[in-house]
ZAMI-341129 format. One line per field, with one value per residue (C-alpha): residue number from 1; x, y, z. Coordinates in nm, 2 decimals. Example, Ala and Ser with C-alpha at 12.3 -4.5 7.8 and 13.67 -1.06 7.14 Angstrom:
2
keti	[1 / 2]
px	[1.23 / 1.37]
py	[-0.45 / -0.11]
pz	[0.78 / 0.71]
! end
This chain:
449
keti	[1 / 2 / 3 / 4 / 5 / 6 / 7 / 8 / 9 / 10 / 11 / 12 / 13 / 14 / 15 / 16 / 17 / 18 / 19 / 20 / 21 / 22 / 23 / 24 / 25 / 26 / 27 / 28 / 29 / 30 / 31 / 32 / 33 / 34 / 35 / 36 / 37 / 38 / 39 / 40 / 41 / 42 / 43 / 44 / 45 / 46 / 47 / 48 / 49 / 50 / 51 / 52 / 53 / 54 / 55 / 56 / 57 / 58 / 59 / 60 / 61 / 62 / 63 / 64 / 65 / 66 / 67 / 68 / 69 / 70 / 71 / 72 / 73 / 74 / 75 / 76 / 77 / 78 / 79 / 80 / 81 / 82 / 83 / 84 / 85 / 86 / 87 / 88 / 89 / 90 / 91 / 92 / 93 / 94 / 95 / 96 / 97 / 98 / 99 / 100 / 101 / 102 / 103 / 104 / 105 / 106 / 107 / 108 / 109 / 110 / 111 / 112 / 113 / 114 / 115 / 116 / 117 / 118 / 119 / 120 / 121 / 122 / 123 / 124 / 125 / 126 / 127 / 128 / 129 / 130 / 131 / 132 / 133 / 134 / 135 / 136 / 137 / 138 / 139 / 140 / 141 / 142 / 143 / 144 / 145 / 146 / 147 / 148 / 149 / 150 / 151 / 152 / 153 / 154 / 155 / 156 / 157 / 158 / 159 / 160 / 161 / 162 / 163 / 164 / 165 / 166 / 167 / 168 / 169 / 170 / 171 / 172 / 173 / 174 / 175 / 176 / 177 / 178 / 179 / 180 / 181 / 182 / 183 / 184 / 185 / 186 / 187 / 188 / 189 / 190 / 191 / 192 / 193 / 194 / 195 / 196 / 197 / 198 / 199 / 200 / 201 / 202 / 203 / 204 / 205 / 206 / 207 / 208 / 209 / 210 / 211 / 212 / 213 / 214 / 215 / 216 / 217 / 218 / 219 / 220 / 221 / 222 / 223 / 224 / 225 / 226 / 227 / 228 / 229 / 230 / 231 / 232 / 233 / 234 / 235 / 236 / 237 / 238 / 239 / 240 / 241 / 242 / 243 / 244 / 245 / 246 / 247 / 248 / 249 / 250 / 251 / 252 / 253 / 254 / 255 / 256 / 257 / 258 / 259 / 260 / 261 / 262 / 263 / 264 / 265 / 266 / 267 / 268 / 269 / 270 / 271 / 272 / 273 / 274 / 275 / 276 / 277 / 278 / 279 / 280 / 281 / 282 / 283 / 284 / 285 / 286 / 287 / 288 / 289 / 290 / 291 / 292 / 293 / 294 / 295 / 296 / 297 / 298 / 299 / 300 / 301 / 302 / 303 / 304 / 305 / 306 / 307 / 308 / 309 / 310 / 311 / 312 / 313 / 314 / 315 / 316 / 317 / 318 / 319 / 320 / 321 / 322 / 323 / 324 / 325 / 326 / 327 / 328 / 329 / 330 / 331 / 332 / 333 / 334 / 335 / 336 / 337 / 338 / 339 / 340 / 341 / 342 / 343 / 344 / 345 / 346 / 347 / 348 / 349 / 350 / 351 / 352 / 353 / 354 / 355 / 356 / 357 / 358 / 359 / 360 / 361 / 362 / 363 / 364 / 365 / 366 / 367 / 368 / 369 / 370 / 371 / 372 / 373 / 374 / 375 / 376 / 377 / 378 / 379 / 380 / 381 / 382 / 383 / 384 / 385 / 386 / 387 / 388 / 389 / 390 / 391 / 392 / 393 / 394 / 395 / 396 / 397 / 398 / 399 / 400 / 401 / 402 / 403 / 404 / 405 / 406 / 407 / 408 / 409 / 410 / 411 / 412 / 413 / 414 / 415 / 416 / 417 / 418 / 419 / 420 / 421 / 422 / 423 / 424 / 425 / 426 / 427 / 428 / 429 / 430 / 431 / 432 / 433 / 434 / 435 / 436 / 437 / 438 / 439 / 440 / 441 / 442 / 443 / 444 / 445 / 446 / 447 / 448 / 449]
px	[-1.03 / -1.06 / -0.91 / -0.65 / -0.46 / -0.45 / -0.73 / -1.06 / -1.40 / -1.43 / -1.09 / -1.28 / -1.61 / -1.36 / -1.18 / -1.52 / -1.64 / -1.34 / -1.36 / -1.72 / -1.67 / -1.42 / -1.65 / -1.94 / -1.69 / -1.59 / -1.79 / -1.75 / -1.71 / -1.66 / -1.32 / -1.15 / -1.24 / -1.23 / -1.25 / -1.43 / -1.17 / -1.32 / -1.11 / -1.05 / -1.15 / -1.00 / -0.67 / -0.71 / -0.74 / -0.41 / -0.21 / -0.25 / -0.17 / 0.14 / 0.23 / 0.16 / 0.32 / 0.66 / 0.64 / 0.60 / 0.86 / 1.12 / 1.00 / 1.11 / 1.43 / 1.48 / 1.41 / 1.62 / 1.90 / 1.84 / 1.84 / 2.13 / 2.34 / 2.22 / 2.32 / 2.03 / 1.82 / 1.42 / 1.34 / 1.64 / 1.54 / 1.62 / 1.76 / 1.66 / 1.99 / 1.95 / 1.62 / 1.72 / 1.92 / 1.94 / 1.79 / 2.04 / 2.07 / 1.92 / 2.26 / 2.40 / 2.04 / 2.09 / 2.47 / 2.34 / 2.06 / 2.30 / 2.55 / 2.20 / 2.11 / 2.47 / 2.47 / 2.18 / 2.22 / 2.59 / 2.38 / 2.11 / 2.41 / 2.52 / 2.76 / 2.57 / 2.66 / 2.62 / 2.57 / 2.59 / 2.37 / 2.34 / 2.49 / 2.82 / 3.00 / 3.19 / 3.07 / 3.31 / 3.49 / 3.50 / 3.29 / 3.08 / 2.73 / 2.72 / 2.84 / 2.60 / 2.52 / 2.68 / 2.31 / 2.17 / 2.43 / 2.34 / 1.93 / 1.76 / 1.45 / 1.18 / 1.27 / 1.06 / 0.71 / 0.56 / 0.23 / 0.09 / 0.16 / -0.08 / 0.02 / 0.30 / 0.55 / 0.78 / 0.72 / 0.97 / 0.79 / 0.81 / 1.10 / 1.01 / 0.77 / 0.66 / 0.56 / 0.78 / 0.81 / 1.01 / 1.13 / 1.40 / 1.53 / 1.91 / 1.96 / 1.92 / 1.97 / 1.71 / 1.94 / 1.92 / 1.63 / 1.67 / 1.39 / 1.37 / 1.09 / 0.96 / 1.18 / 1.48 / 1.63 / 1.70 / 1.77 / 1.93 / 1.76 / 1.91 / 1.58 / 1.76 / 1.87 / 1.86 / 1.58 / 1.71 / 1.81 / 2.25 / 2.28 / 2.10 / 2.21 / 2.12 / 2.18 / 1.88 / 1.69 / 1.37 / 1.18 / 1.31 / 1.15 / 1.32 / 1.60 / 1.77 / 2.01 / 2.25 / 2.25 / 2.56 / 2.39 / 2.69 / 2.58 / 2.26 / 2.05 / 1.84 / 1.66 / 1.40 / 1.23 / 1.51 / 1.61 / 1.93 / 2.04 / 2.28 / 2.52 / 2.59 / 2.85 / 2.63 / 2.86 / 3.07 / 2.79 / 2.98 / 2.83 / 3.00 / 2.86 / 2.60 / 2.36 / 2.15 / 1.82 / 1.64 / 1.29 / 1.21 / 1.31 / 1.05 / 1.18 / 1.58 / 1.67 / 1.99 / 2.10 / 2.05 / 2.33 / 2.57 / 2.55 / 2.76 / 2.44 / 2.12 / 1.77 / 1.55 / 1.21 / 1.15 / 0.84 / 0.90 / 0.76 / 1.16 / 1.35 / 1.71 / 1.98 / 2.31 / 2.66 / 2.82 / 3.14 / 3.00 / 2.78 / 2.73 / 2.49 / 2.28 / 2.37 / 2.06 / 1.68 / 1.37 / 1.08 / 0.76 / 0.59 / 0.35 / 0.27 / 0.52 / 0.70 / 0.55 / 0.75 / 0.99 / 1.02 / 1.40 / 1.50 / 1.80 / 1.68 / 1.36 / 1.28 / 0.86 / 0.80 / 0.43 / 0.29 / 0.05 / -0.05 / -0.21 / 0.01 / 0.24 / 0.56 / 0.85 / 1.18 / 1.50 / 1.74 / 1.96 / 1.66 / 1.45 / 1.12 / 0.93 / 0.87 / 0.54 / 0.25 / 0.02 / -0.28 / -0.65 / -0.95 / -1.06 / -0.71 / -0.61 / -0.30 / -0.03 / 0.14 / 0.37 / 0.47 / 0.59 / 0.68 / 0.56 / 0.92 / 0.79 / 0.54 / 0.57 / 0.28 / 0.35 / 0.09 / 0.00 / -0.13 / -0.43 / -0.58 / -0.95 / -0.89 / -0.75 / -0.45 / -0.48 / -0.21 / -0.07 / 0.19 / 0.51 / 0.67 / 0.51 / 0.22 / 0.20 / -0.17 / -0.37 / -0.49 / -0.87 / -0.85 / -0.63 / -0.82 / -0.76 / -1.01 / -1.09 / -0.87 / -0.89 / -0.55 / -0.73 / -0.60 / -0.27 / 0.06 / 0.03 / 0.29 / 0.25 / 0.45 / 0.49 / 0.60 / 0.94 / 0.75 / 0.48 / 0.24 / 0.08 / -0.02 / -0.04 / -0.12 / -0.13 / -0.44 / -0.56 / -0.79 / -0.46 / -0.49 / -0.19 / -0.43 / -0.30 / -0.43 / -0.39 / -0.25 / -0.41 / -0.79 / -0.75 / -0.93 / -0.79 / -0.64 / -0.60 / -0.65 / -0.41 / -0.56 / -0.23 / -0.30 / -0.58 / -0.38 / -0.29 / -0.02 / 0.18 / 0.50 / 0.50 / 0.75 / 0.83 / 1.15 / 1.35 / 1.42 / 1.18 / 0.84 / 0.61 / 0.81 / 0.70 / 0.77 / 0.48 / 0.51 / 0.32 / 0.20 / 0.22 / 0.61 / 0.58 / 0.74 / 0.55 / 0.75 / 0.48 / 0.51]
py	[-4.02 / -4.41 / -4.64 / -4.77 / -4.48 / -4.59 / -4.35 / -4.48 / -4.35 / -4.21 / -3.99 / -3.85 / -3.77 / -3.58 / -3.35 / -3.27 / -3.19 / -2.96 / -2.77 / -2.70 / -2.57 / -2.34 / -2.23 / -2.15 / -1.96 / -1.76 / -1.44 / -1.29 / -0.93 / -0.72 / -0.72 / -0.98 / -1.31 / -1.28 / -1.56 / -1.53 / -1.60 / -1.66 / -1.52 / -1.42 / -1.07 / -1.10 / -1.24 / -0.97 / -0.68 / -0.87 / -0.85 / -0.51 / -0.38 / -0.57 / -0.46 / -0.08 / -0.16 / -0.29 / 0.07 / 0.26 / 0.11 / 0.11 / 0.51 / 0.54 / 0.39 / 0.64 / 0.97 / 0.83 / 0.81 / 1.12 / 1.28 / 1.10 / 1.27 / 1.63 / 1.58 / 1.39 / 1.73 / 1.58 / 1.97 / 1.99 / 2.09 / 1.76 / 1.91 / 1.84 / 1.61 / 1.48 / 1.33 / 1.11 / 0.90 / 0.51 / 0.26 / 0.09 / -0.28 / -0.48 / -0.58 / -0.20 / -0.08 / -0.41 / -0.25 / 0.08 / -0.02 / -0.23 / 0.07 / 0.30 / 0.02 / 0.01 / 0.41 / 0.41 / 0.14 / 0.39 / 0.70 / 0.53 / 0.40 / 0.67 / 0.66 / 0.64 / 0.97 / 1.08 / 1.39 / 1.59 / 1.81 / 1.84 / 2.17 / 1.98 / 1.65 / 1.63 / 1.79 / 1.99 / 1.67 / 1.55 / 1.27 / 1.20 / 1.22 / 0.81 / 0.84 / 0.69 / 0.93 / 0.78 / 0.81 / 0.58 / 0.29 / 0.16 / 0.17 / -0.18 / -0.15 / -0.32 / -0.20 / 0.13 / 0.12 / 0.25 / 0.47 / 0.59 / 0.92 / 1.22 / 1.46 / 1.56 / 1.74 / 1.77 / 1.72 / 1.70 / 1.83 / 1.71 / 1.48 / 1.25 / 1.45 / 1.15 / 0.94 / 0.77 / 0.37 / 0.25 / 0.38 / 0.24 / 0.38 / 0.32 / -0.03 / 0.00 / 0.33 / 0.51 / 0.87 / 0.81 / 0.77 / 0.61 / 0.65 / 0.63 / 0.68 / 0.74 / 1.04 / 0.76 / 0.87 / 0.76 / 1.00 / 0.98 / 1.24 / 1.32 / 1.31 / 1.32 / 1.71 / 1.89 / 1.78 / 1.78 / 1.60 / 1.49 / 1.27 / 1.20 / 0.89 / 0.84 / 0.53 / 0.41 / 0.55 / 0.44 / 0.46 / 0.29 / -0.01 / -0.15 / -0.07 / -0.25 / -0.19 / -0.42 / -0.50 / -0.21 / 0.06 / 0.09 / 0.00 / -0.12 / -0.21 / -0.08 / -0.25 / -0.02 / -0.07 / -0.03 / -0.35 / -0.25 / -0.38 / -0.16 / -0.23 / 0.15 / 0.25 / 0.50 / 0.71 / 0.83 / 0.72 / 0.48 / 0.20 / -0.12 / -0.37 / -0.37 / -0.60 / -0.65 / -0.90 / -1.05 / -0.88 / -0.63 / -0.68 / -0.60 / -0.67 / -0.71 / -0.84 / -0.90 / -1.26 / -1.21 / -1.51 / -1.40 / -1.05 / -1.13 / -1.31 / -1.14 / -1.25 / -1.06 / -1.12 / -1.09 / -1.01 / -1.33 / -1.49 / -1.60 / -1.58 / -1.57 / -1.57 / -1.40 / -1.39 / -1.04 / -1.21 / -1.41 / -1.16 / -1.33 / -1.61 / -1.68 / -1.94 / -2.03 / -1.99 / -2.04 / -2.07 / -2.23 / -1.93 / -1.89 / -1.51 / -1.19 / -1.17 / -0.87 / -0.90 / -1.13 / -1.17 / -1.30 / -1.48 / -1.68 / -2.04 / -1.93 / -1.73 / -1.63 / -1.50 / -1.39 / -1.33 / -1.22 / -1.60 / -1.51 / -1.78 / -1.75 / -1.95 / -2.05 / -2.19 / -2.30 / -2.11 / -2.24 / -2.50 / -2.48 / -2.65 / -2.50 / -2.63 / -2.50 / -2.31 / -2.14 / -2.14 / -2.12 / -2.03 / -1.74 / -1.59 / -1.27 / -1.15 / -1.04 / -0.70 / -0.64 / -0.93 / -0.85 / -1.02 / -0.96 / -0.85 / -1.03 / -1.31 / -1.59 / -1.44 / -1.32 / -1.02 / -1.02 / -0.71 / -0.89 / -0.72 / -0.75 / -0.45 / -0.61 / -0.77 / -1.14 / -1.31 / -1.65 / -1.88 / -1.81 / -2.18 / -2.51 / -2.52 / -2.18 / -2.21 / -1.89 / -1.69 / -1.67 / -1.46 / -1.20 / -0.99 / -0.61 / -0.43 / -0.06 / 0.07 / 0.03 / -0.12 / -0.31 / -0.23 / -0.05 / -0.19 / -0.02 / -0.15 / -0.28 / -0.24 / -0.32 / -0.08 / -0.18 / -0.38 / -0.55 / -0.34 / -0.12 / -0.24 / 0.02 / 0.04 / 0.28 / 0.36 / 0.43 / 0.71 / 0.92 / 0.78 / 0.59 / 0.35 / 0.25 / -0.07 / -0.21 / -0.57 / -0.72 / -0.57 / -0.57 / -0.23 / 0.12 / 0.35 / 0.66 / 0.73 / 1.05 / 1.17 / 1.29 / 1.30 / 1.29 / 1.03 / 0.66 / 0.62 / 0.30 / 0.34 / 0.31 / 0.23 / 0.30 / 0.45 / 0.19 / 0.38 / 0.63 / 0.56 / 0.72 / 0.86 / 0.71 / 0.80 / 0.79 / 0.86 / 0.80 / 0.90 / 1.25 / 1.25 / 1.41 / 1.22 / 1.29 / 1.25 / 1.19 / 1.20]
pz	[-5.75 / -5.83 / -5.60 / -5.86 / -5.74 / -5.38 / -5.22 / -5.07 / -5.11 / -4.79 / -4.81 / -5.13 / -4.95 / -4.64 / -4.89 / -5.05 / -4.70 / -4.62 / -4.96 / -4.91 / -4.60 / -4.68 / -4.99 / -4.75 / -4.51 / -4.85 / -4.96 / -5.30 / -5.35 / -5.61 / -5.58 / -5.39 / -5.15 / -4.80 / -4.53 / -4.19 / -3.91 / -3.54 / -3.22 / -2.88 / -2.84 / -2.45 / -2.59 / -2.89 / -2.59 / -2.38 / -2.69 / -2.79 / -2.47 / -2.49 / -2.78 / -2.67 / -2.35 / -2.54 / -2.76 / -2.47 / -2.28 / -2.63 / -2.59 / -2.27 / -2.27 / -2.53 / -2.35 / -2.09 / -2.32 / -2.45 / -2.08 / -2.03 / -2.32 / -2.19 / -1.87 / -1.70 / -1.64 / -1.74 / -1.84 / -2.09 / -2.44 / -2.72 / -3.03 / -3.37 / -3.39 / -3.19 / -3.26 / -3.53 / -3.25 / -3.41 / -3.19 / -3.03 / -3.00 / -2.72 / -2.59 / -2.57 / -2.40 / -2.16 / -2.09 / -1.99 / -1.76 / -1.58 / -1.55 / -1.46 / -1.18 / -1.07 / -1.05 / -0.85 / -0.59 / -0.57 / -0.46 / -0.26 / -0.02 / 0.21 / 0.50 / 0.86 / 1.06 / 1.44 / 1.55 / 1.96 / 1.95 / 2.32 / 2.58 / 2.69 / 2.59 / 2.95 / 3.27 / 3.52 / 3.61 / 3.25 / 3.27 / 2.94 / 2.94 / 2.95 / 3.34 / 3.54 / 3.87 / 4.19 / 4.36 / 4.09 / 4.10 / 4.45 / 4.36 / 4.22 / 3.98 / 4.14 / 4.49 / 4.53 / 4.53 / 4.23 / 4.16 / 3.87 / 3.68 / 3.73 / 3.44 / 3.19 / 3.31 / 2.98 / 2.64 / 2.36 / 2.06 / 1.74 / 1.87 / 1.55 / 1.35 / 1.18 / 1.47 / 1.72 / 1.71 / 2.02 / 2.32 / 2.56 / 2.87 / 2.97 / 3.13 / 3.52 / 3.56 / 3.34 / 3.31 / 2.92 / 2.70 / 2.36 / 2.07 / 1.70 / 1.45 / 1.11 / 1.02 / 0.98 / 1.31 / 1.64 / 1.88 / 2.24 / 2.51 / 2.89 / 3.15 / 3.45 / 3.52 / 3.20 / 2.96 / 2.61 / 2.30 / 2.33 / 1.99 / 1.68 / 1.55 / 1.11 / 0.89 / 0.77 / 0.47 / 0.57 / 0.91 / 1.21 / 1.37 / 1.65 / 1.92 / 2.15 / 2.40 / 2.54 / 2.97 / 2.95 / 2.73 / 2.54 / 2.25 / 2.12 / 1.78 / 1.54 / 1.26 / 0.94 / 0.68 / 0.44 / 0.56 / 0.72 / 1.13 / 1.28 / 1.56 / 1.74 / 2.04 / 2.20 / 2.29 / 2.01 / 1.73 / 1.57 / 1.36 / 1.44 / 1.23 / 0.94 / 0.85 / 0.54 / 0.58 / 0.29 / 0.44 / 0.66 / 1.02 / 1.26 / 1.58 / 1.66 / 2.08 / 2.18 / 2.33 / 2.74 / 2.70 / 2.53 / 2.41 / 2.10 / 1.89 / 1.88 / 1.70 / 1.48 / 1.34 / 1.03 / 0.81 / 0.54 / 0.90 / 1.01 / 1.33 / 1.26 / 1.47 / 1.40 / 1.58 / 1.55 / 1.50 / 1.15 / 0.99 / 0.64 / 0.74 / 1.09 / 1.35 / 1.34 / 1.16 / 1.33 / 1.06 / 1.24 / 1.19 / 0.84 / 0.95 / 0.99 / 1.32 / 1.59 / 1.92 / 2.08 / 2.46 / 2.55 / 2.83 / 3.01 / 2.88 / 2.61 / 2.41 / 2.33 / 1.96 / 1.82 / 1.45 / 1.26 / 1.22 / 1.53 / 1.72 / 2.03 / 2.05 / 2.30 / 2.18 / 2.35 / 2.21 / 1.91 / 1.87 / 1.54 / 1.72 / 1.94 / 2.28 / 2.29 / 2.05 / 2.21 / 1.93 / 1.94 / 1.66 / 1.90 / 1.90 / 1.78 / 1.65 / 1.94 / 1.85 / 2.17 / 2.51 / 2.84 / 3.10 / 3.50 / 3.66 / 4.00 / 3.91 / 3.67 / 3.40 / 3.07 / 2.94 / 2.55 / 2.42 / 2.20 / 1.85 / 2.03 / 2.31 / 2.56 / 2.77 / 2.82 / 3.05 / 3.00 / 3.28 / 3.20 / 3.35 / 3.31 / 3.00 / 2.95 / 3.00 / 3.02 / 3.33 / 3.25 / 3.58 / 3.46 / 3.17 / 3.10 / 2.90 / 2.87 / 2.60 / 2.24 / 2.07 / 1.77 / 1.42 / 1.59 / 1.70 / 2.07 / 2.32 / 2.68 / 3.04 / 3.36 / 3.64 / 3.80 / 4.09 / 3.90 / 4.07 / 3.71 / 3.40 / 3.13 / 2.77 / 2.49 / 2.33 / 1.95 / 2.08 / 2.24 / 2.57 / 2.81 / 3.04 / 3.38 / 3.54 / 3.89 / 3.85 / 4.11 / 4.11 / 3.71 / 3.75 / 3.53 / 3.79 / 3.56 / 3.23 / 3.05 / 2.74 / 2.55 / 2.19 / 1.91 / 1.72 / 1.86 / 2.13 / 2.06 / 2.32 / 2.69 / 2.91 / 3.27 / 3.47 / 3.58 / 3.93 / 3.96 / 4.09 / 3.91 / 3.57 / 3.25 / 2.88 / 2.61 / 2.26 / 1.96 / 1.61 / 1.69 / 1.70 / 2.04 / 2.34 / 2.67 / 3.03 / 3.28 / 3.68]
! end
């Protein structure tokens, strides 16, 4: 074109480049033109399963409505008339998946229920099987002298046939023992004269974590997987209050302070901190942790919390900073913490087989002095204890074993092989002197002497 008509010589020699191009990208054939496109074959393979995805899905929604219309049965025969169904609209199928969700969340809630399953509610004088024995109230723990268990002498079987999580004996006296596991139970057991189950406690879906009694026994906690923390009278069975976390809770301790608030770690790596009396929101959360919460260690003034970031903290309750962090390189993670009932030392069960022992005043430094090896806990959640008097340390074992350490020579005393599979709870008679519960994944709980 001339440039009286207002386009330069170079605009002509682009379009003359652009037509030529596309001439050389054309082919002729005997019938028609065809041009040569380029593409993505990886965005070509992620939209065609999209697209197959979206049919399949349109396909299912369908069946389901057809199931729904035969009365929900998956094997139910879909009549010919039923086959020419229209599609319905996106807003109708949004309607019924919101009435399906609403249907289900309706039958995955169930009530929580208690059973007695035990020989006699009340004894001769009508006492319930909560009274403490006269003989037991004027005994201390920590004033006997304790020894370690030779042998088994009873075994509940399959008490939890999926494996048993925690075990808790009955504040002070020890005449009850508490225990819950994955079978979505907890379950109350009399060890004192009769050896047998009394009250199986269910209102959780999913397995059970965590209990937690109060300093009475009459009541006590329980956290699962299903997200759920229960408040229980132990007595009658009785759920009290209900809570609902955002994660799963992994660990749930009453308040030694006031045993209306309690704290509960959390696997979205958060301590919160509820009052029973407001339910809806904590008092207070404690989020200095960047790992899920193992084990919490209560006490008058502090509180000790550890994680899977492989870090131990200390907190002043109601604070949300830590006083102190106990974190090294060389550190492993910290699946269960008790503290010495006599001496001011605090044991950690540590992911690398074995027990390490840190100051429990002061800095909190650790007791390079004080190191228990022997057992195998790495991999495996496996619980720690002290006898009443400070005397025994003793740990489960991933190989079956309950391992029995003198405190003061750090040397193993007695080994009890009990199991193939791991054994993760220990805990030891708050009276007697040398009875010690042990469960595990077996399900079975062992009562040693």
């Amino acid at each position: 074109m001339s440039l009286v008509q207002g386009y330069s010589s170079s605009e002509e020699e682009i379009e003359s480049q652009e037509e030529n191009a596309i001439n050389h990208k054309r082919q002729k054939t005997s019938t028609n033109t065809f041009q040569k496109i380029s593409y993505d074959p990886a965005a070509f393979d992620a939209n065609s399963q999209q697209s197959k995805l979206k049919e399949a899905k349109a396909k299912a929604k369908e069946l389901k409505l057809r199931r729904k219309r035969n009365g929900g049965d998956p094997w139910a025969p879909i009549h010919s008339e039923e086959e020419q169904v229209h599609k319905p609209e996106p807003a109708q199928i949004l309607k019924e998946e919101e009435e399906e969700e609403e249907e289900n969340t309706e039958s995955e809630k169930f009530p929580p229920s208690s059973e007695f399953v035990g020989s006699n509610k009340r004894d001769y004088q009508g006492r319930s099987f909560m009274h403490i024995p006269s003989e037991l109230t004027k005994k201390i723990p920590g004033d006997q002298e304790c020894f370690v268990p030779k042998s088994v002498i009873h075994t509940f079987t399959k008490a939890h046939p999926k494996g048993v999580n925690k075990l808790q004996f009955f504040p002070h006296s020890g005449h009850l023992l508490l225990s819950c596991g994955n079978d979505a139970t907890i379950k109350l057991w009399a060890i004192r004269d009769a050896l047998e189950l009394l009250r199986i406690y269910k209102g959780h879906k999913l397995a059970v974590k965590d209990i937690s009694f109060n300093s009475t026994g009459d009541k006590f906690l329980s956290c699962g997987f299903d997200k759920i923390i229960r408040l229980w009278n132990t007595e009658t069975g009785e759920v009290i209050k209900t809570f609902e976390m955002s994660s799963i809770p992994n660990v749930v301790r009453f308040n030694p302070n006031i045993e209306s608030e309690f704290v509960v770690g959390l696997s979205n790596h958060k301590i919160e901190h509820y009052d029973l009396a407001a339910i809806h929101n904590p008092i207070q959360t404690y989020d200095h942790h960047i790992g899920a919460i193992n084990d919490i260690l209560v006490d008058k003034e502090t509180f000790i919390s550890t994680s899977d970031d492989k870090s131990v903290r200390v907190w002043h309750w109601q604070i949300n900073i830590p006083i102190k962090v106990i974190s090294d390189p060389s550190q492993f993670s910290t699946p269960s913490i008790k503290k010495h009932p006599k001496a001011n030392y605090i044991a950690l069960q540590s992911m690398d087989n074995c027990v390490k022992v840190i100051h429990s005043t002061g800095k909190y430094k650790w007791n390079k002095n004080k190191l228990f090896k022997g057992h195998q806990s790495a991999g495996y959640g496996i619980e720690i204890g002290f006898s009443p008097d400070g005397k025994i340390l003793m740990s489960g074992d991933a190989r079956g074993y309950a391992v029995f350490w003198d405190w003061q020579s750090k040397k193993i005393v007695n080994k009890l092989k009990l199991s193939t599979l791991p054994i993760k709870c220990i805990t030891f008679h708050p009276l007697e002197t040398s009875k010690v519960a042990i469960a595990g994944n077996s399900g079975d709980i062992y009562y040693c002497d």
